[in-house]
BATORKE-707973 format. One line per field, with one value per residue (C-alpha): x, y, z. Coordinates in steps of 0.5 Angstrom, whole numbers, plus 2048, in hexadecimal, padded with zeros to 3 digits. Example, Ala and Ser with C-alpha at 12.3 -4.5 7.8 and 13.67 -1.06 7.14 Angstrom:
<pts>
u	[819 / 81B]
v	[7F7 / 7FE]
w	[810 / 80E]
</pts>
This chain:
<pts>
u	[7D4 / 7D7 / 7D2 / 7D2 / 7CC / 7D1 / 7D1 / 7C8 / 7C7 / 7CE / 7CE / 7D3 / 7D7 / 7DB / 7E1 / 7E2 / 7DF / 7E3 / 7E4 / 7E5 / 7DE / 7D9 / 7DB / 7DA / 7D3 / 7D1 / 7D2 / 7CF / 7C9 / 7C9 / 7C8 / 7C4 / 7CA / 7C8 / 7CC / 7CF / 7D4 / 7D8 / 7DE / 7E1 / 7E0 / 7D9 / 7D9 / 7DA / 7D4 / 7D0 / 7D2 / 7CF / 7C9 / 7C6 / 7C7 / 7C2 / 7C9 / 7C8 / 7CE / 7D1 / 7D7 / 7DB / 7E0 / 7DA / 7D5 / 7D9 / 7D7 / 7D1 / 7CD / 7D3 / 7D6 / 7DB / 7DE / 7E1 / 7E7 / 7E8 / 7F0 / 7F1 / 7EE / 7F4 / 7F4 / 7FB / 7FF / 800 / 7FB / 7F5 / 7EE / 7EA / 7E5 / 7EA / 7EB / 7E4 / 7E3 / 7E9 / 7E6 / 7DF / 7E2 / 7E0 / 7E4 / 7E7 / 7E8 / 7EA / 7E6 / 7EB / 7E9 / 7E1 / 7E3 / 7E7 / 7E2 / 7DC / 7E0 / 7E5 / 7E6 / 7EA / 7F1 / 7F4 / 7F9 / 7FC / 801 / 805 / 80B / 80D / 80D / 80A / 804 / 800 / 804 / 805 / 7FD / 7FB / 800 / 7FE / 7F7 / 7F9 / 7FC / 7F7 / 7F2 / 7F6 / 7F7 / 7EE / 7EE / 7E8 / 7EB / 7EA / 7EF / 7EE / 7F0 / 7F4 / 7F4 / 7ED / 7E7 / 7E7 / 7E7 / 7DF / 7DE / 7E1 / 7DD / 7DB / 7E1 / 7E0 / 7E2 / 7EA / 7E9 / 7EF / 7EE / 7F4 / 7F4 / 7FA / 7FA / 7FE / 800 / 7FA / 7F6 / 7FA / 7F9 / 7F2 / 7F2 / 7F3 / 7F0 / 7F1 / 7F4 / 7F9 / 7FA / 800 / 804 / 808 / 80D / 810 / 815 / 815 / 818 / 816 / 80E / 808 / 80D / 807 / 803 / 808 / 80D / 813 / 815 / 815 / 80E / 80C / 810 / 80B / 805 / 807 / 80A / 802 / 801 / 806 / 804 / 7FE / 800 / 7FD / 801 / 802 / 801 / 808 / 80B / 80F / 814 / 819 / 81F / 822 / 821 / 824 / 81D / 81A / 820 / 820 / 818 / 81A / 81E / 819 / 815 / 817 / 819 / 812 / 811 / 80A / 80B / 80F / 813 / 816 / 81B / 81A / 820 / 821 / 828 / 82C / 82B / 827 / 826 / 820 / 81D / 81B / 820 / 822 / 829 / 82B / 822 / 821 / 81C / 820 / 81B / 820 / 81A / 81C / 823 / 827 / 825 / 821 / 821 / 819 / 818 / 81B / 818 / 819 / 814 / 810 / 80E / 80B / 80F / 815 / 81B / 81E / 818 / 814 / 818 / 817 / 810 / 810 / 814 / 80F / 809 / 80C / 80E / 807 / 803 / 808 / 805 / 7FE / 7FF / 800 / 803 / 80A / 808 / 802 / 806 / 80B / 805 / 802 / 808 / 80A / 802 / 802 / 7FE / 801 / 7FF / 7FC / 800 / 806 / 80A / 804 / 806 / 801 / 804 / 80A / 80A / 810 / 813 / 813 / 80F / 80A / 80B / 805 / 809 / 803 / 804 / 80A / 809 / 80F / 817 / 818 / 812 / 816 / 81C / 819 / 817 / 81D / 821 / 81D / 81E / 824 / 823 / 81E / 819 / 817 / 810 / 811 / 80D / 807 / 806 / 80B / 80D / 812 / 819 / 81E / 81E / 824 / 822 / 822 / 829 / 82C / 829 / 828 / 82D / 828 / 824 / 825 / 820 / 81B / 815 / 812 / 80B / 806 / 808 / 80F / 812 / 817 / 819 / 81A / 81E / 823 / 825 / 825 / 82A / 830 / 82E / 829 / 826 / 81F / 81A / 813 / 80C / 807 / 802 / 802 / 800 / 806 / 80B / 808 / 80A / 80F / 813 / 811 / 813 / 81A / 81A / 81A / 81F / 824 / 821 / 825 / 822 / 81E / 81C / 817 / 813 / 811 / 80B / 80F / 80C / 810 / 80A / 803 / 7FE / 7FA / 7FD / 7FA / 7F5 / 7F0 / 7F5 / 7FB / 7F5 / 7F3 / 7FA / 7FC / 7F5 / 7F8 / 7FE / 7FA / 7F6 / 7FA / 800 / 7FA / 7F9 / 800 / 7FF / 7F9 / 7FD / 804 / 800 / 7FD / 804 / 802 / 808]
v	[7F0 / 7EE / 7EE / 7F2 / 7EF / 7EE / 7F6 / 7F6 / 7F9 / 7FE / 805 / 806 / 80D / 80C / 811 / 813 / 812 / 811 / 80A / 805 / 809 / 809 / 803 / 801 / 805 / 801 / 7FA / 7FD / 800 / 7F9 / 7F5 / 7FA / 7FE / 804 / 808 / 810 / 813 / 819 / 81B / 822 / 823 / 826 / 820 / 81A / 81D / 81D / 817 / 815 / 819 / 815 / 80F / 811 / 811 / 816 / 81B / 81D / 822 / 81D / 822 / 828 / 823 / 81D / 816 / 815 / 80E / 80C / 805 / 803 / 808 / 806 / 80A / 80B / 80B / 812 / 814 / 815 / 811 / 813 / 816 / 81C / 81D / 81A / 81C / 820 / 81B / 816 / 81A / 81A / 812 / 811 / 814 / 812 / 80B / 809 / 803 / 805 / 800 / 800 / 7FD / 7F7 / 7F6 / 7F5 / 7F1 / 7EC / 7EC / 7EB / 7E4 / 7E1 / 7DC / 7DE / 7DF / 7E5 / 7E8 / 7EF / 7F2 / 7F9 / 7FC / 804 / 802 / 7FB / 7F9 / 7FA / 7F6 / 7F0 / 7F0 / 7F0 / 7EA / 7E6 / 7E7 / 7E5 / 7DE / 7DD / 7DD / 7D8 / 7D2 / 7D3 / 7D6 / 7DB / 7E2 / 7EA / 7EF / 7F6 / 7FB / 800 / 7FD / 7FC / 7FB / 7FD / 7F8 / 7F8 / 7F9 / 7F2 / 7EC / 7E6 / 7E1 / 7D9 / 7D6 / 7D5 / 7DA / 7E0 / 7E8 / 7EB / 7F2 / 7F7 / 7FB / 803 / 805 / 80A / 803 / 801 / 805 / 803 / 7FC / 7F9 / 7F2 / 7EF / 7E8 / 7E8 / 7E0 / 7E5 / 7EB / 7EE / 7F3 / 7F5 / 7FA / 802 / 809 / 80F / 811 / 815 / 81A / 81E / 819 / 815 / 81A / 816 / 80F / 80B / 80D / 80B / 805 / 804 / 805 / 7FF / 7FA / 7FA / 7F5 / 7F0 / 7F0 / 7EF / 7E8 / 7E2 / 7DE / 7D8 / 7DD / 7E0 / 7E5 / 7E7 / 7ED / 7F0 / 7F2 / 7F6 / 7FC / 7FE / 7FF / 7F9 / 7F5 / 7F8 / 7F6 / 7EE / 7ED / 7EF / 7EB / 7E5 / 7E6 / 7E4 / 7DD / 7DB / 7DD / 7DB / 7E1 / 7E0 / 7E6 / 7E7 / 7EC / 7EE / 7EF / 7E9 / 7E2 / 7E2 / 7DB / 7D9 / 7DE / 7DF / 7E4 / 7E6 / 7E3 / 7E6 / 7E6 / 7DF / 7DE / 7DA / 7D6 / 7D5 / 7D4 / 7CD / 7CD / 7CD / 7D2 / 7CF / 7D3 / 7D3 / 7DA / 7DD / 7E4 / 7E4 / 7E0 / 7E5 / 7EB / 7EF / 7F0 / 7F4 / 7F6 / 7F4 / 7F8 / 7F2 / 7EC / 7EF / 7EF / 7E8 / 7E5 / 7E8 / 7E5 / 7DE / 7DE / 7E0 / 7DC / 7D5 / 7D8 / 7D7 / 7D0 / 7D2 / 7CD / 7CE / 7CD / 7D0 / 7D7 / 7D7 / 7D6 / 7DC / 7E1 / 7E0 / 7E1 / 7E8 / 7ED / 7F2 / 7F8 / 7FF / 805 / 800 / 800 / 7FF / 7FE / 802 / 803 / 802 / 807 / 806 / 801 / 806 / 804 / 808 / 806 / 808 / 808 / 80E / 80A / 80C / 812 / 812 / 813 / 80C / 809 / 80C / 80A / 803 / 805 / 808 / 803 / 7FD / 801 / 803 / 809 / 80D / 813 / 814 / 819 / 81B / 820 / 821 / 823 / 822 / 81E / 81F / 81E / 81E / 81A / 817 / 810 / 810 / 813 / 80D / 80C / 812 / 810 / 80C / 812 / 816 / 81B / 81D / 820 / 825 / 825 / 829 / 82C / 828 / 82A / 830 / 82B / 825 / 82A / 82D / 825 / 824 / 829 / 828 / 820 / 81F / 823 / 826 / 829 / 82B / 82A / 82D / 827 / 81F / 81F / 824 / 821 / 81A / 81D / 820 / 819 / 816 / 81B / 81B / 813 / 813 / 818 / 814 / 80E / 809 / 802 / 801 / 807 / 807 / 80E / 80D / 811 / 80F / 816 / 816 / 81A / 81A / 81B / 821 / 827 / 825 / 81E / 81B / 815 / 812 / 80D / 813 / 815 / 80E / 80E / 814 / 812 / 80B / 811 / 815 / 80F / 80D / 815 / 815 / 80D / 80F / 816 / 812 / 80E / 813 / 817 / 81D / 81B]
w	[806 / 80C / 812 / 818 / 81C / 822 / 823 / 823 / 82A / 82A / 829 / 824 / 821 / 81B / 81B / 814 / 80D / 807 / 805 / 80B / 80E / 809 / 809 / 811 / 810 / 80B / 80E / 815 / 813 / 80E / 815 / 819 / 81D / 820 / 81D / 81D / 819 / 818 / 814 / 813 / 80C / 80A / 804 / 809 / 80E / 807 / 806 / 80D / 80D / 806 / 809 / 80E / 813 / 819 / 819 / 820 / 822 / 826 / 827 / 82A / 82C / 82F / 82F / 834 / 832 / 82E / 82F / 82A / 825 / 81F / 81C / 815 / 814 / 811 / 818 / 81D / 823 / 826 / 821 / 820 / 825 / 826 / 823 / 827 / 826 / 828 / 82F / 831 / 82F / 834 / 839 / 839 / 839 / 833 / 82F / 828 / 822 / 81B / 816 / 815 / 81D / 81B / 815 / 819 / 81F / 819 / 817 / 81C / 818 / 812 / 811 / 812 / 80D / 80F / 80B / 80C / 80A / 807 / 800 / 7FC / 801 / 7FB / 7F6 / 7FB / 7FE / 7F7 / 7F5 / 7FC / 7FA / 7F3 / 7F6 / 7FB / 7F4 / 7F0 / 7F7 / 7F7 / 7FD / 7FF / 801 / 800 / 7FF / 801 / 808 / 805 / 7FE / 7FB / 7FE / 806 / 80B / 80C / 804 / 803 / 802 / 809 / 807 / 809 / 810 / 80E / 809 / 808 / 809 / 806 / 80A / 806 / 80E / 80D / 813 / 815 / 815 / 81A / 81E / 81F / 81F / 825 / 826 / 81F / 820 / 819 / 817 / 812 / 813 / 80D / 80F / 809 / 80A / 80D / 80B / 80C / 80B / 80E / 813 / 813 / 817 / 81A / 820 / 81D / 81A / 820 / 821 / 81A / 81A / 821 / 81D / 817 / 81D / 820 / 81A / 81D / 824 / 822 / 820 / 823 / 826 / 821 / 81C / 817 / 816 / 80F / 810 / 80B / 80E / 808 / 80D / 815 / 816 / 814 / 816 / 81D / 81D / 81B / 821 / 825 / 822 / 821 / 829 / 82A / 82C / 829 / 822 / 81D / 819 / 812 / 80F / 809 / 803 / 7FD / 7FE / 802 / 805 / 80B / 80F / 80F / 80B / 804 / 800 / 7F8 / 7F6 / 7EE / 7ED / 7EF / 7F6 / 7FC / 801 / 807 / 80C / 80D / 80E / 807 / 802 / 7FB / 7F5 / 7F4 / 7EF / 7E9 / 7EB / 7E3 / 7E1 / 7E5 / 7E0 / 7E4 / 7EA / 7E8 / 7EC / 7F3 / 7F7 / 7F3 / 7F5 / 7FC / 7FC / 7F8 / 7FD / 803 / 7FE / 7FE / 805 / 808 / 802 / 805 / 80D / 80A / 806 / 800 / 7FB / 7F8 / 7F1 / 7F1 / 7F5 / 7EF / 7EA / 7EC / 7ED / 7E7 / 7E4 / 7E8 / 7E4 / 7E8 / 7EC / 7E8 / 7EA / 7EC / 7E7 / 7E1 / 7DB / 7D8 / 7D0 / 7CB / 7C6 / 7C1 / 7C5 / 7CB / 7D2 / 7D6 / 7DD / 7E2 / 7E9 / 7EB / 7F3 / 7F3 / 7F8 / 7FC / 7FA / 7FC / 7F8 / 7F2 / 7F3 / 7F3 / 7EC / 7E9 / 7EC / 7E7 / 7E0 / 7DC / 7D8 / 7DC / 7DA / 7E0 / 7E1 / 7E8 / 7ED / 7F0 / 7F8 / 7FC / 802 / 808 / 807 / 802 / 7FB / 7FD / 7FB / 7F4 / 7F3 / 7F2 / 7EC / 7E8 / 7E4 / 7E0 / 7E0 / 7D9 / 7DB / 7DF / 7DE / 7E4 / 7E7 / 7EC / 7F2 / 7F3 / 7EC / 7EF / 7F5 / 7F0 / 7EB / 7F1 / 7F3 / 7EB / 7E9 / 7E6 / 7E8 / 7E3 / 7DD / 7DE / 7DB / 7DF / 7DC / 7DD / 7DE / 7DD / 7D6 / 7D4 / 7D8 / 7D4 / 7CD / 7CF / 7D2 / 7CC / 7C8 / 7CB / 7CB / 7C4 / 7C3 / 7C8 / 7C3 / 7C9 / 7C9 / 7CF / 7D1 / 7D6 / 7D8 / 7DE / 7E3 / 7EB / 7ED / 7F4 / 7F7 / 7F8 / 7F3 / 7F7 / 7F3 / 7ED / 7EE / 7F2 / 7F4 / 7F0 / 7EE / 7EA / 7E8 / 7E5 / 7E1 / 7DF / 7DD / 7D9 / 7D6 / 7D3 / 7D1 / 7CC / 7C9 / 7C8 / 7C4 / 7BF / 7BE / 7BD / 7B9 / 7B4 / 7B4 / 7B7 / 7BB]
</pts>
């Protein structure tokens, strides 16, 4: 448990009790901090109160006596408008944090690796961590992805944290010195929280202004957002910037040329990765993320030979593009994090003959993303709350048919597949949306998915199919 003695004689309010402040309550009640809690949620306040934790209304109460707050991300600091418990600890003069704050404070002498991005945070915080195993280095993953901040376990002086950071982390941390940045890409998400995009690209550059001076930062430039983020990047002096593309050259950069890896950091660019040999990173989305991962895992002195080994042995990411059974030659792809247009189109653009399970709660915005590649889609099959919004933009584009859950659109794909009986079939769950209409999360909507894709199998098996 990562120790927070530091903190003893402080007066600290934890914001917020879902995973990153169960976890903060844990390690600060572990080191003697006095602690009070509150969340607006009746089961986060039980949470709090079984674990002997005070619980105060901030918002009504105020923060009288308390020092240091700590905000969990789902608590909103300045979009769309601050908590109001936010507002009254800006008012009594009280500093706010984020966990990552009091991780980096607890261990000044680990390196920090923050990575961000709209779409493949995760796969590339899971292929660093993945890296940073094989070269033997003593390193964490977690933040957005896995385990909170405070949940991860103390690493060694020199050691590595390798933080995914979502745009609503961001807003919270305010003093980590990141050693790393990763700024993948950006597109359109979390309009509801942010008041346009300017603010919600704002929000992920904090990770790269948070950089150390001597420290690096890896930016794709595949997008005008990211791009215009590199050049005032790389504007600054004491770090070093590095672009990275999965679409052309770029000098000095690290980039994707017909599924080959190119490290042009140096000067000249070198052939150093067939992305072929990598069987778990499919697609140009990947070979960005592949090349964010080399350049990073180069800025923290991994070896070349061992990088390459290691992305080639990646077991991939689950609910990304997971391949979770193959059923008469047709392939089940759990691609469940996939809860937004963009994040499909991804998807969709690694396949050639697609049955594309869809649907779920959706998000702002068009669907305009993936109509680049619905020719590869020979049906699609509608789900949840989205199924009336995803069945107008089909028509006349794509048949479909709408299920009336996840188990009877499986079937039918399936039954579909072997009907159509095209090589290479793949039926493919990249919802577009959020899960919340039907599951917990979209880790339980892929579960789902994994589940289900196993009935089908033991009653294919059997003939009842």
């Amino acid at each position: 448990m990562i120790d927070l003695s530091h903190l003893k004689g402080r007066s600290v309010a934890v914001l917020g009790l879902g995973k990153s402040g169960t976890a903060a309550i844990r390690a600060l009640k572990a080191a003697g901090v006095e602690v009070v809690a509150w969340d607006d949620k009746v089961a986060g306040r039980s949470f709090a109160e079984r674990e002997g934790v005070p619980v105060r209304d901030f918002a009504a109460e105020g923060m009288a006596g308390i020092d240091l707050v700590m905000l969990s991300p789902g608590i909103p600091r300045t979009h769309p408008r601050p908590h109001p418990a936010v507002a009254r600890a800006l008012e009594a003069g009280c500093r706010l944090v984020g966990d990552i704050d009091l991780l980096a404070e607890a261990l000044p002498e680990a390196g920090f690796l923050g990575v961000t991005g709209t779409n493949g945070k995760s796969t590339t915080t899971a292929l660093l961590q993945h890296v940073f195993e094989a070269a033997g280095f003593d390193s964490e993953a977690g933040g957005n992805l896995g385990p909170a901040a405070l949940g991860l376990r103390p690493v060694g002086s020199g050691g590595w944290y390798v933080l995914e950071v979502s745009s609503y982390q961001l807003e919270t941390i305010t003093e980590v010195p990141w050693s790393i940045g990763v700024f993948i890409n950006i597109t359109p998400d979390h309009l509801d929280r942010y008041p346009d995009m300017a603010g919600y690209v704002a929000a992920k550059q904090r990770l790269l202004d948070g950089i150390r001076p001597g420290g690096t930062a890896v930016i794709g430039v595949d997008d005008d957002h990211s791009r215009s983020v590199f050049e005032k990047t790389r504007a600054r002096p004491e770090i070093r910037a590095i672009p990275i593309s999965a679409e052309r050259a770029v000098e000095g950069g690290v980039f994707v040329r017909d599924f080959v890896l190119q490290d042009a950091t140096e000067g000249k660019a070198r052939a150093v990765l067939d992305l072929r040999q990598a069987p778990a990173l499919p697609g140009a989305h990947n070979g960005q993320n592949a090349a964010c991962v080399w350049a990073a895992a180069r800025a923290a002195g991994v070896p070349e030979e061992v990088l390459a080994a290691a992305i080639r042995t990646f077991p991939g990411l689950a609910h990304r593009q997971q391949l979770v059974g193959t059923i008469a030659g047709i392939r089940f792809v759990n691609d469940s994090k996939g809860t937004n247009p963009d994040a499909a189109a991804k998807a969709l653009g690694s396949y050639d003959t697609i049955y594309w399970i869809a649907g779920g709660r959706p998000k702002e915005g068009g669907l305009e993303a993936v109509d680049p590649y619905l020719p590869r889609v020979r049906q699609a099959f509608l789900i949840g709350e989205g199924a009336p919004k995803f069945a107008a933009h089909l028509e006349g584009r794509v048949p479909y048919q709408r299920s009336t859950d996840l188990d009877a659109a499986i079937e039918a794909a399936y039954r579909a597949a072997r009907a159509d009986g095209v090589a290479g079939a793949v039926v493919l769950l990249s919802p577009a949306c959020a899960s919340f209409d039907q599951f917990a999360n979209f880790e339980a909507r892929g579960e789902a998915f994994a589940a289900s894709v196993k009935g089908l199998q033991v009653r294919v098996e059997r003939g009842e199919l």
